[in-house]
C-alpha positions in Angstrom: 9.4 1.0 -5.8 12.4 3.0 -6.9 12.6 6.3 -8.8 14.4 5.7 -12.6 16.0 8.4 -14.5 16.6 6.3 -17.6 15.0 7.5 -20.5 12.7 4.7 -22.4 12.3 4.4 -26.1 9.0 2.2 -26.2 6.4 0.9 -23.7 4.4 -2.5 -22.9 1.2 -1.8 -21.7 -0.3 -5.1 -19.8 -3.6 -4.8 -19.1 -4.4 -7.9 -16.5 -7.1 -10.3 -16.0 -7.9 -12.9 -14.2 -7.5 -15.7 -17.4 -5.2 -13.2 -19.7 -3.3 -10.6 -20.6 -3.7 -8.1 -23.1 0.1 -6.8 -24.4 0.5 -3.7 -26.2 4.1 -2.4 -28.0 4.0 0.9 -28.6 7.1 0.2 -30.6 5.7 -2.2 -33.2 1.7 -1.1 -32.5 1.2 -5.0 -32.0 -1.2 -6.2 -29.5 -1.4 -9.8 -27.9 -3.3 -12.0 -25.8 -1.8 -14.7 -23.6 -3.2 -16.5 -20.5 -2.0 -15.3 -17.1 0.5 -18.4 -16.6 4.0 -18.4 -16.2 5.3 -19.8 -19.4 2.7 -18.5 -22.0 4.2 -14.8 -20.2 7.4 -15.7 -20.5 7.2 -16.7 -24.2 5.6 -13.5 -25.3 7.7 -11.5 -22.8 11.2 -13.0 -23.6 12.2 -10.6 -26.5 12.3 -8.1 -24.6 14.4 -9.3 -22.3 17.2 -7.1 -20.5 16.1 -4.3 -22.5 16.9 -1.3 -20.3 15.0 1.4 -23.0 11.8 -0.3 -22.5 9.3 0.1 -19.5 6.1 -2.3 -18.9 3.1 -1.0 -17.1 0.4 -2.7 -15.3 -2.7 -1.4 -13.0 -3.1 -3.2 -9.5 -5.6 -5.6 -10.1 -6.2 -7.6 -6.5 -3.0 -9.5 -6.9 -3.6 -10.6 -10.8 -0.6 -9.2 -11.8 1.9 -11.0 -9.6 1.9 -13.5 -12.1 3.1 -11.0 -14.9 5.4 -9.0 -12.3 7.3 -12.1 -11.1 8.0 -12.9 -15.1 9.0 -9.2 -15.8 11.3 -9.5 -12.8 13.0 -12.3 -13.4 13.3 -11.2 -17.0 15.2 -7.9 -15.8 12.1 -5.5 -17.9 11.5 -2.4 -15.5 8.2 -2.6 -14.6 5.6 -0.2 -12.9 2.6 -0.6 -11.1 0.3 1.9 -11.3 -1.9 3.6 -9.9 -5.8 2.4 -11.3 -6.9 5.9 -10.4 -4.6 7.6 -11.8 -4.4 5.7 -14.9 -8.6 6.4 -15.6 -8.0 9.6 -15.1 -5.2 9.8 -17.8 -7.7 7.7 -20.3 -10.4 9.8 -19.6 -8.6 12.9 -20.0 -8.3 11.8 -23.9 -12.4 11.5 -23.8 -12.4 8.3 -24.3 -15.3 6.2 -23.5 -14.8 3.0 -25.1 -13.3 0.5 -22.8 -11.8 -2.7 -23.9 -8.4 -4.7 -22.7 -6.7 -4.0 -25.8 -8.0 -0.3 -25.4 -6.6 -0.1 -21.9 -3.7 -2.3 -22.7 -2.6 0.8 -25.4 -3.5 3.6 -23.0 -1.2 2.1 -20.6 1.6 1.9 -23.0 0.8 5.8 -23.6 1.0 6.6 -19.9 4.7 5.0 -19.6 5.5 6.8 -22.8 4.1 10.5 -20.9 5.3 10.2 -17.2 8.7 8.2 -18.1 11.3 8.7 -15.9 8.5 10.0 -13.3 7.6 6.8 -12.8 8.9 4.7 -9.9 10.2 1.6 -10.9 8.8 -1.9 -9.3 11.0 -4.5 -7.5 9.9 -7.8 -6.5 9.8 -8.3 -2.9 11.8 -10.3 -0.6 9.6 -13.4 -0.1 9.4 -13.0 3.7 8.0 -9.1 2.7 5.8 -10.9 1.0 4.6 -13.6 3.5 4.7 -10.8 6.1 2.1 -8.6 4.4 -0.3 -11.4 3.6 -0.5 -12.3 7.4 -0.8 -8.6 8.2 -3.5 -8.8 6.1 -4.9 -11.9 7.1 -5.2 -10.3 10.7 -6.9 -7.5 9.6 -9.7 -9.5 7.9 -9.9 -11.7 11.0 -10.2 -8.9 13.3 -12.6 -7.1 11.2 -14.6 -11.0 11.0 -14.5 -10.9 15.2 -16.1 -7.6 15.4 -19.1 -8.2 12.9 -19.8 -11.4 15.1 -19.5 -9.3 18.7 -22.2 -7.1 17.3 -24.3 -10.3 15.9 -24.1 -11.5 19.6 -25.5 -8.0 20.6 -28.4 -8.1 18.7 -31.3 -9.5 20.5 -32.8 -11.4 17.5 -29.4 -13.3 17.8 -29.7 -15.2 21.0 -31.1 -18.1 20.0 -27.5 -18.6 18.3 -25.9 -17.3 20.5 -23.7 -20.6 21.6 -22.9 -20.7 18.2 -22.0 -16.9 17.6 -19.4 -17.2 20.8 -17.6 -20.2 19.7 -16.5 -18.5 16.0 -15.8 -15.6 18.5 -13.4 -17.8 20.5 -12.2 -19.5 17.1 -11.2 -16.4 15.8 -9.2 -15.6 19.1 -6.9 -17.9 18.6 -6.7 -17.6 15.0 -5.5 -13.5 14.9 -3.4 -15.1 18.2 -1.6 -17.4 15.9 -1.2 -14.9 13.2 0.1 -12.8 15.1 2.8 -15.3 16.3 3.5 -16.0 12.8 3.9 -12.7 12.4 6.5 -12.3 14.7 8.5 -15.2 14.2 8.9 -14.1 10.5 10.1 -10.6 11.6 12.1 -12.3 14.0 14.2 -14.5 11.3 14.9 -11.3 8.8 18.1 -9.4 10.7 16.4 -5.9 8.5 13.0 -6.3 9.3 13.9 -7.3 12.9 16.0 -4.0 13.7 13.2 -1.9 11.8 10.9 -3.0 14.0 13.2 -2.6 17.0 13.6 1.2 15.7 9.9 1.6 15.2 8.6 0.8 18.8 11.0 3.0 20.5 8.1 5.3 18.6 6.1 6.4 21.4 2.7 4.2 21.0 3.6 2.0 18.2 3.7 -1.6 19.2 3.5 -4.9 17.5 0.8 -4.6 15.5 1.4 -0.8 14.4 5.4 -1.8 13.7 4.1 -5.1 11.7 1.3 -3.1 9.4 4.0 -0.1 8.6 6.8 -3.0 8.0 4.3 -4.6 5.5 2.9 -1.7 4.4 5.3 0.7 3.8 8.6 -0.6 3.0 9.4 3.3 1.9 9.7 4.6 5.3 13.1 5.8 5.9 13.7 6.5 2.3 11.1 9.4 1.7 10.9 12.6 3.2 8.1 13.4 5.8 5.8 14.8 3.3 5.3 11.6 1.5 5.4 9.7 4.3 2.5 11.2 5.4 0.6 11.1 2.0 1.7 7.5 1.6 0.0 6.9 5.2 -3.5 9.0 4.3 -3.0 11.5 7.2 -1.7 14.8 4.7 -4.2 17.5 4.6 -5.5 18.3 1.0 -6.4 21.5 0.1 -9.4 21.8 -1.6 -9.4 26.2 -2.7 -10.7 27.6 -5.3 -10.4 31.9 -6.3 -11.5 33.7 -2.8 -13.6 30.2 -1.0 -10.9 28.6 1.2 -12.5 25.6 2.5 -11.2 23.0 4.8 -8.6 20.8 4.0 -9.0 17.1 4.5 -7.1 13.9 4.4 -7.6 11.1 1.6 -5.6 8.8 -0.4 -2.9 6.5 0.8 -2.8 3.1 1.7 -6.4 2.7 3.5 -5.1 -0.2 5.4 -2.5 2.0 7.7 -5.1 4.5 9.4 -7.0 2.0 11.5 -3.8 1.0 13.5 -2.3 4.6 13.3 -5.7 6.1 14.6 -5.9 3.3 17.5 -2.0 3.8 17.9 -2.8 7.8 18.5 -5.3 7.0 20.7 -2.8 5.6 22.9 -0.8 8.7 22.7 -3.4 11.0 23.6 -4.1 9.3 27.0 -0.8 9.1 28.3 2.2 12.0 29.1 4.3 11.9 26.0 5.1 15.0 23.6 2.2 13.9 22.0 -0.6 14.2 24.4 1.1 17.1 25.2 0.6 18.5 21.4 -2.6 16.8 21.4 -4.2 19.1 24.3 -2.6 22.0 22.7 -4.2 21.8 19.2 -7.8 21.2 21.4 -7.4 24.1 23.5 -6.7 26.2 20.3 -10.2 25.1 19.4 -9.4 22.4 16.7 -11.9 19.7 16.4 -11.0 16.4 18.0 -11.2 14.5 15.3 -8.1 16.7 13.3 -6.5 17.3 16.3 -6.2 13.2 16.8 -5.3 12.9 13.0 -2.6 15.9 13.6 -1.1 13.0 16.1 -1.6 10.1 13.7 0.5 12.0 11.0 3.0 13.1 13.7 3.7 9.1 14.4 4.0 8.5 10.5 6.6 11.2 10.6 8.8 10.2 13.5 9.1 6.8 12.6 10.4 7.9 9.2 12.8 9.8 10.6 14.2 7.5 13.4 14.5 5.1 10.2 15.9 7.1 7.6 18.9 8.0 10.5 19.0 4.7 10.8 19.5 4.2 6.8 22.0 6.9 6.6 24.3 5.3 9.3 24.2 2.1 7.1 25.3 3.9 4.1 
């Protein structure tokens, strides 16, 4: 996404299903319903095409919406995502209870309408982005498949399948092998994503599968600064004060996906002789817990690799 200063006279909210979507123009207080297919969006989106006063909005809804966002793209409408979060909160925050797609479809269209030019503006992905995250993805869910069936083969009720249990094990082996491979040969082919990955392993402890998740992940690194680099990531501390109680702060938020590989990736860190171990045994001994000192390292790796890629960027521009 890509901060827009342009001011916007009306607002398309698009509230997404799986079968439809609801439109609503704040402009004309119309609200439609078309199926979630390429041409019935295009004919209800076409009027407003090139319009650069208007601004669509849509929640993330598990990948229901690329559909409408490719069509809003290759119309040239600026387009948000939003946040689903954010965007119940903003509804709720009217007290309203009712929920309906037209209902939500309208709210959304108010939302563009209130944060306006706050709002970052979406841009459809290079296809090989694209490709990259789903595998990146696809990994995750195998590795996460190969540890649920290493503790079935634990389990002592188990053994009579036991055979069975180890040959999915070994299946999946080869499966988050070839993934990986895939992985790499589509880095491999994109000159940008190739030297962003060169730049993010000369990180101290990030390797293939840290550089791949943050390339997929979070295409923003190098353009932010370190403070939402580290929001973006989940590892900033939140404060959580209220009058005199001071409580502690914690991490939350982000892109849940990125933590597992930074935490494993700090791990690494910590056990070897870098700066980081270093800073690492020095936030124990002050008497920090472990388990903040470790996630002090995880958002120290989020913030070094944006900065070794943002000097990067600038010697581009």
């Amino acid at each position: 996404m890509t901060p827009n200063a342009d001011k916007i006279q009306f607002a398309l909210g698009c509230d997404v299903s799986c079968r439809t979507v609801t439109i609503f123009d704040s402009r004309s207080h119309q609200t439609s319903t078309v199926e979630n297919t390429p041409a019935a969006l295009r004919k209800a989106l076409e009027p407003y095409a090139g319009c650069c006063d208007v601004l669509a909005v849509c929640e993330a809804s598990g990948g229901y919406e690329d559909m409408l966002l490719s069509v809003l793209a290759a119309l040239a409408i600026p387009t948000h995502r939003a946040d689903a979060a954010k965007v119940k909160a903003f509804i709720r925050s009217f007290g309203t209870r009712a929920k309906t797609d037209p209902i939500d479809a309208r709210f959304l269209a108010h939302y563009a309408l209130d944060r306006g030019t706050r709002l970052c503006r979406w841009q459809l992905p290079e296809k090989t982005q694209s490709m990259v995250k789903l595998l990146v993805a696809r990994r995750a869910d195998l590795v996460a498949m190969r540890v649920q069936e290493t503790n079935r083969l634990a389990a002592p009720r188990n053994r009579p399948i036991a055979t069975q249990i180890k040959s999915h094990v070994r299946d999946l082996d080869r499966r988050i092998v070839e993934t990986e491979r895939q992985i790499d040969l589509l880095i491999a082919k994109s000159p940008q994503m190739a030297q962003r990955r060169t730049i993010l392993q000369s990180v101290p402890c990030i390797g293939p599968v840290v550089s791949a998740m943050l390339i997929a992940t979070m295409p923003e690194l190098g353009h932010i600064d370190r403070r939402k680099a580290a929001g973006l990531s989940g590892c900033a501390p939140h404060p959580r004060d209220s009058g005199a109680m001071q409580r502690h702060r914690v991490t939350s938020g982000g892109r849940r996906q990125i933590r597992p590989v930074l935490f494993t990736a700090a791990l690494t860190a910590i056990r070897g002789t870098s700066p980081l171990a270093d800073g690492y045994r020095r936030l124990v001994a002050a008497g920090k817990p472990k388990r903040l000192a470790i996630n002090a390292i995880m958002r120290r790796i989020v913030v070094i690799a944006n900065a070794r890629l943002k000097e990067y960027e600038t010697q581009l521009t």
